[in-house]
Wavefront OBJ file of the C-alpha trace (Angstrom):
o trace
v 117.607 164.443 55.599
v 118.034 165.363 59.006
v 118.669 162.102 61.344
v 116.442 161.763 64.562
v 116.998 162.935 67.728
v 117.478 159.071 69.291
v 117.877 159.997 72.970
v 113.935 161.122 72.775
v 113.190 157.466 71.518
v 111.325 154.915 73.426
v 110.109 152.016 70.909
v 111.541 150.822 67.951
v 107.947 149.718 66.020
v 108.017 147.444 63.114
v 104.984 146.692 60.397
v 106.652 143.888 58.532
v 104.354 142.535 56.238
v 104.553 140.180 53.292
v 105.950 142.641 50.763
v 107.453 145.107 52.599
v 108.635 146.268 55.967
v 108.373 149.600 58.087
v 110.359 150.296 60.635
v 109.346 153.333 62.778
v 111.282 154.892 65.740
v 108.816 156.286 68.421
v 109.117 158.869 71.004
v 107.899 158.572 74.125
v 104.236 159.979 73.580
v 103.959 158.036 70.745
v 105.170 160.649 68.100
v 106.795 159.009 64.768
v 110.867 160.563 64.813
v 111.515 158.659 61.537
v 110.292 155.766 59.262
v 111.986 153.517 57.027
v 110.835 151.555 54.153
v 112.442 148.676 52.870
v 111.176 145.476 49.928
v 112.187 142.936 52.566
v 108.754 141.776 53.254
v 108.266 138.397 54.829
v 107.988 135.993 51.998
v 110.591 137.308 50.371
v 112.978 136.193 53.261
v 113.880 132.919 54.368
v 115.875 131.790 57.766
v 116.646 133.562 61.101
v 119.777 135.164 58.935
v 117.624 137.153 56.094
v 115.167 138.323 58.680
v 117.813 139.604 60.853
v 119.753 141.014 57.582
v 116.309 142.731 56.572
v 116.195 144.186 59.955
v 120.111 145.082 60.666
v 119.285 146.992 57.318
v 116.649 149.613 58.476
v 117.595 149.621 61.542
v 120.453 148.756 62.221
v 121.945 152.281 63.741
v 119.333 152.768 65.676
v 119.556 149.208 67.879
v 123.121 150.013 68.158
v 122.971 153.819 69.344
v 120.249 152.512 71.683
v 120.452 148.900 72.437
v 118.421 148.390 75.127
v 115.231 150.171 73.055
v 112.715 147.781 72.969
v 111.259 146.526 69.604
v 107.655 145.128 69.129
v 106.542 144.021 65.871
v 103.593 142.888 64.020
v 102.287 141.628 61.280
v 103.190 138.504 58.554
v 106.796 138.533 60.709
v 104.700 136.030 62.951
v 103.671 134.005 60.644
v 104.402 130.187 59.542
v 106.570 132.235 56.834
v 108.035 134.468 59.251
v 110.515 134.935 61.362
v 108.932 133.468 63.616
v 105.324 131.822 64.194
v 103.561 133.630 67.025
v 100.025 131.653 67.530
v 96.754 133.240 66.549
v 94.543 134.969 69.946
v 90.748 133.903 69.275
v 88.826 136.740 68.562
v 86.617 138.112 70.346
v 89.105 140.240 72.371
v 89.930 143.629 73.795
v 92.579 145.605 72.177
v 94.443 145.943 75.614
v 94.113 142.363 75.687
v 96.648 141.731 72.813
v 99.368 143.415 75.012
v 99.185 140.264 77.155
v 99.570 137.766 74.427
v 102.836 139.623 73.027
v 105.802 136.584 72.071
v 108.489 137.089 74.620
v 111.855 138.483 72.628
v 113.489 136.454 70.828
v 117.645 136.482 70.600
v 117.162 139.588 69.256
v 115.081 141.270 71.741
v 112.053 141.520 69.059
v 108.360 141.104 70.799
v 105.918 140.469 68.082
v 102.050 140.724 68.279
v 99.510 137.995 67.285
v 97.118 137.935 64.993
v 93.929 137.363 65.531
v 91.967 133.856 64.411
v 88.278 134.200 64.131
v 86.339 130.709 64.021
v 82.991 131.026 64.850
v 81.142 127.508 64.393
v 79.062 128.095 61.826
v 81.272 129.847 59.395
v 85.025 128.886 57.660
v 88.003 130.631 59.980
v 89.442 133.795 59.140
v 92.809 135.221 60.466
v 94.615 138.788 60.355
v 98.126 139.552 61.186
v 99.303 143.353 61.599
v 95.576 144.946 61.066
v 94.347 143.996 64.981
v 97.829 146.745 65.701
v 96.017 149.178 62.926
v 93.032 148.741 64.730
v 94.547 149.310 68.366
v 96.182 152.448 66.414
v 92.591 153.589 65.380
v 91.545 153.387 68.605
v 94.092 154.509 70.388
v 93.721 157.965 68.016
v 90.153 158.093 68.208
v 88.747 156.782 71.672
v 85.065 157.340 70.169
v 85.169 154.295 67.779
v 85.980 152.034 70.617
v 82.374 152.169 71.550
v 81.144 150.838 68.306
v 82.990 150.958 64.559
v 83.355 148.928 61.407
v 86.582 149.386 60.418
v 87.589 148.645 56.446
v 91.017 148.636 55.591
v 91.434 147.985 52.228
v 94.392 146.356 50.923
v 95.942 143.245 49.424
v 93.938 141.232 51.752
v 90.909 143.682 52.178
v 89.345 143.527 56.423
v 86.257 144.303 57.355
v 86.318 144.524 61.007
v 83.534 145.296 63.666
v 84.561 146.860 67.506
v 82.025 147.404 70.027
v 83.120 148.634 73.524
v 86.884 147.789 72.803
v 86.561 144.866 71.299
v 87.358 143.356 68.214
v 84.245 141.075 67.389
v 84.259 140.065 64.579
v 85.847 140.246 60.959
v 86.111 138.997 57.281
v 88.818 139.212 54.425
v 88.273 140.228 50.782
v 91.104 139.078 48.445
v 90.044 142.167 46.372
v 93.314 143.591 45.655
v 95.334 140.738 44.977
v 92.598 139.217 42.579
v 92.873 142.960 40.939
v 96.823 142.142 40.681
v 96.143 138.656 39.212
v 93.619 139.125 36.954
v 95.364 142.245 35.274
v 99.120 140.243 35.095
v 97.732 136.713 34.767
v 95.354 136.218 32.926
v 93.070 137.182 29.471
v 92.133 139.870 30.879
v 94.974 142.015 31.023
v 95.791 141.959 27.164
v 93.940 144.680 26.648
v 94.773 147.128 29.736
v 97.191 150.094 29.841
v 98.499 150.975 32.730
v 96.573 153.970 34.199
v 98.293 157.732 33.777
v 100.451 158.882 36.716
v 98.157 161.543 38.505
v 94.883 160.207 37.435
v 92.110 161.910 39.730
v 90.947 158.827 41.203
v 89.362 161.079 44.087
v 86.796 162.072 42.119
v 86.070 159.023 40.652
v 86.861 158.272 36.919
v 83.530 157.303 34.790
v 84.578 153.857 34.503
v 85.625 153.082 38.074
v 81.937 154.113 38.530
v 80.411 151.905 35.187
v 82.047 148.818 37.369
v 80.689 149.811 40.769
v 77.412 150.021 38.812
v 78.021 146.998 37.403
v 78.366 145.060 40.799
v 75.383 147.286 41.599
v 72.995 145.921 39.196
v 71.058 143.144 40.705
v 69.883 141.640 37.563
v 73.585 141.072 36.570
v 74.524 137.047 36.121
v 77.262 137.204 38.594
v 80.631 138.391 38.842
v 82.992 135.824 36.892
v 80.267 136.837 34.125
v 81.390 140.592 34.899
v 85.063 139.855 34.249
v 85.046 139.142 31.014
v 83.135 142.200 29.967
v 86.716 143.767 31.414
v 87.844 141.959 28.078
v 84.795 142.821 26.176
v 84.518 146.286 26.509
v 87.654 147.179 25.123
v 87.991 144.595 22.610
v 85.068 145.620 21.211
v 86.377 149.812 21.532
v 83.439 150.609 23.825
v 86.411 151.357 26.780
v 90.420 152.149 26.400
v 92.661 150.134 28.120
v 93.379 152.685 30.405
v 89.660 152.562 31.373
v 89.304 148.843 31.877
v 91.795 149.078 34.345
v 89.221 151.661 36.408
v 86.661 149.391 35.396
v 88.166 146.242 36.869
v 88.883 148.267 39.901
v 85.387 149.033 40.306
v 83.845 145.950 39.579
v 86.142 144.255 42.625
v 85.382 147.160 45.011
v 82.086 146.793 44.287
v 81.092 143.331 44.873
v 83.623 143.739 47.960
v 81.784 146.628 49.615
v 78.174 144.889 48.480
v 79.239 142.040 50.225
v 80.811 143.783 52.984
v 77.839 146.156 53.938
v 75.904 143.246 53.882
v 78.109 141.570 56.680
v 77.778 144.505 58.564
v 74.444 144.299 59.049
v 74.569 140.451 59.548
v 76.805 141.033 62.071
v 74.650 143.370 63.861
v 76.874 146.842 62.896
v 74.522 148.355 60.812
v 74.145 151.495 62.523
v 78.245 151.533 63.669
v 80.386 154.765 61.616
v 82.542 153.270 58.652
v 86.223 153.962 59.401
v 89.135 153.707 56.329
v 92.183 153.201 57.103
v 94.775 152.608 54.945
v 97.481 153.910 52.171
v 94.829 157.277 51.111
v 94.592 156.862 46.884
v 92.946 153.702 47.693
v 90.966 154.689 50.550
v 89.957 157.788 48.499
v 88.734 154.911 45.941
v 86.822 152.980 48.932
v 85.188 155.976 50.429
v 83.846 157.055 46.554
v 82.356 153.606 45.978
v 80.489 153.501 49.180
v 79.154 157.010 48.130
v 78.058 155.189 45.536
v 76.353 152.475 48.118
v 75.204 155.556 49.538
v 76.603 155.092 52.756
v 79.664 157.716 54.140
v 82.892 156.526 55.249
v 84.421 158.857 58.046
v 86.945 159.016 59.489
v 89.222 158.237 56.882
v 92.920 157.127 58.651
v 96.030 156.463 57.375
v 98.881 153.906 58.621
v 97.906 153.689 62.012
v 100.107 150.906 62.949
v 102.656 153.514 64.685
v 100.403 154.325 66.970
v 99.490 150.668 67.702
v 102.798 149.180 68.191
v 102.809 152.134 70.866
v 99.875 151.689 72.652
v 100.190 148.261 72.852
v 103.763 148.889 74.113
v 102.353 151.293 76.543
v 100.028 148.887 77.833
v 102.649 145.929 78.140
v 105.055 147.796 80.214
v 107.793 147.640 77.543
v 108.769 151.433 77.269
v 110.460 153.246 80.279
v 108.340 154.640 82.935
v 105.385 152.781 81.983
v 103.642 149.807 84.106
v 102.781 146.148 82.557
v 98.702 145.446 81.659
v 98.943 142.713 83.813
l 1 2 3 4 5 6 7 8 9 10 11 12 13 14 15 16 17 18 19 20 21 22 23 24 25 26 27 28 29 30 31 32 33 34 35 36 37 38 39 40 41 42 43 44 45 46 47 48 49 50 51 52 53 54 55 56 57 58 59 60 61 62 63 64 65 66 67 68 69 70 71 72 73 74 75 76 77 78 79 80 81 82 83 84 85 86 87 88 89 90 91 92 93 94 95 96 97 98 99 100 101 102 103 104 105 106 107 108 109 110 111 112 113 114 115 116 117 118 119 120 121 122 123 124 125 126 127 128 129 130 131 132 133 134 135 136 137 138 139 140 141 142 143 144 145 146 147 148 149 150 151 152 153 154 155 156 157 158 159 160 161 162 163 164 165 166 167 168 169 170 171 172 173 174 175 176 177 178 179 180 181 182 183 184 185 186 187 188 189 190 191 192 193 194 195 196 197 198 199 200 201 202 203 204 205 206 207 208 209 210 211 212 213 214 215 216 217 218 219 220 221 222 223 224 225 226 227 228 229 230 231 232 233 234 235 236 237 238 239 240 241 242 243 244 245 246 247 248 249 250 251 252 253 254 255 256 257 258 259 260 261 262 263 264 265 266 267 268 269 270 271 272 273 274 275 276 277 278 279 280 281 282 283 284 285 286 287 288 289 290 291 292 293 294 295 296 297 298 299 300 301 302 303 304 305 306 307 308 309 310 311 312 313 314 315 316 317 318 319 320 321 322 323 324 325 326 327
């Protein structure tokens, strides 16, 4: 693989969340010159000496080719578990606005963004860490969807965000796809699944992916943690292969996720706003078949937009050469 051309570099960006991390090097108009993966996510690192291991590790050539590049991160790097805790901004807030609340560097030189807390009164708080950079990514793409958007970006931690005229106003968290993860490796349920077949057309839909979107559908049904078990059921009693229940499990979650999420939309006065995915695009292709199902249309569908974030947002704080501070 050809290495990148590093004197056209103007931002080392990096998405470290809990699992994993991605490290991008960014030109100066915000084009991607290379990205690196790496299974150093967050909480799987402990002390200032793993995180800067982690780091030396997919990046290390490029800090010392280019030393003074500066680096901005986001995401679960912040957190109490991270390298190092960067407080929550209160949400509502402009985009540009998170440029101003950047950590200064550390000993390394690494900025990091801050989540976002949002606490209204009447309702339990909700945070995000590394989606609010997604979301100045999105917007920073598509200037349209500043104006007014619900954003979904499915996920571990599934968001449901709302923007209207910049701002992020609102949002609420799903644990859809680590309950999927749980359920299948921890509990009854799983006895019976297969693993789904590598290349499985999940675009289109498989029949039972839709039976559990109907299920969640069905509003004489007694409830989801009634629905679960017929993920047991079903195959134990051959009506489904364990391939199948896997699809159907999948649906079920995504179902009661995007029920519940369409009706927070409205309730949060975005009914009429253009549903944006963004996210890794098998599972957004999953997302955007069940709310076909809801009959509602997701579009446009984004992926990783994070890049384009740690950019802007870089761009906007002054940090890359040429450029003048927000402030």
């Amino acid at each position: 693989m050809r290495e990148p051309d590093l004197s056209s570099a103007a931002l080392i960006g990096i998405d470290w969340g809990s699992s994993s991390l991605r490290a991008f090097l960014i030109g100066g108009k915000g084009l991607v010159l290379a990205t690196r993966t790496s299974t150093s996510g967050a909480s799987t690192l402990k002390g200032e000496a793993a995180f800067e291991a982690a780091l030396q590790e997919v990046a290390g050539d490029w800090t010392a080719a280019r030393p003074a590049l500066p680096i901005l991160a986001c995401g679960m790097v912040g957190s109490q578990h991270g390298w190092r805790e960067v407080p929550y901004a209160d949400c509502p807030i402009h985009v540009s606005e998170l440029a101003l609340r950047l950590a200064p560097p550390n000993g390394h030189g690494i900025r990091i963004v801050p989540g976002l807390l949002y606490a209204p009164q009447d309702m339990a708080p909700d945070v995000m860490r590394g989606e609010e950079t997604q979301i100045a990514g999105a917007l920073q793409a598509n200037p349209a969807l500043a104006e007014h958007a619900c954003i979904v970006m499915p996920g571990t931690h599934s968001k449901w965000a709302g923007v209207q005229r910049g701002r992020i106003v609102a949002f609420a968290t799903h644990m859809t796809g680590e309950l999927y993860a749980v359920l299948r490796t921890h509990s009854v349920l799983g006895r019976l699944m297969a693993a789904p077949k590598e290349g499985s057309d999940v675009q289109a839909g498989s029949p039972a992916f839709r039976a559990g979107i109907d299920a969640a559908r069905n509003r004489n049904a007694p409830g989801l943690t009634h629905q679960l078990f017929t993920a047991r059921t079903l195959p134990l009693t051959g009506r489904m292969g364990g391939e199948e229940s896997c699809d159907y499990l999948s649906g079920l979650l995504i179902g009661h996720e995007i029920e519940a999420g369409l009706a927070w939309r409205d309730s949060a006065g975005l009914t009429d706003a253009p549903l944006v995915l963004i996210g890794e695009p098998e599972l957004c292709r999953r997302y955007r078949f069940a709310l076909d199902c809801f009959g509602k249309r997701a579009d446009p569908l984004l992926p990783n937009t994070a890049p384009a974030g740690l950019w802007s947002l870089a761009h906007k704080a002054g940090l890359l050469a040429g450029t003048e501070s927000a402030t």
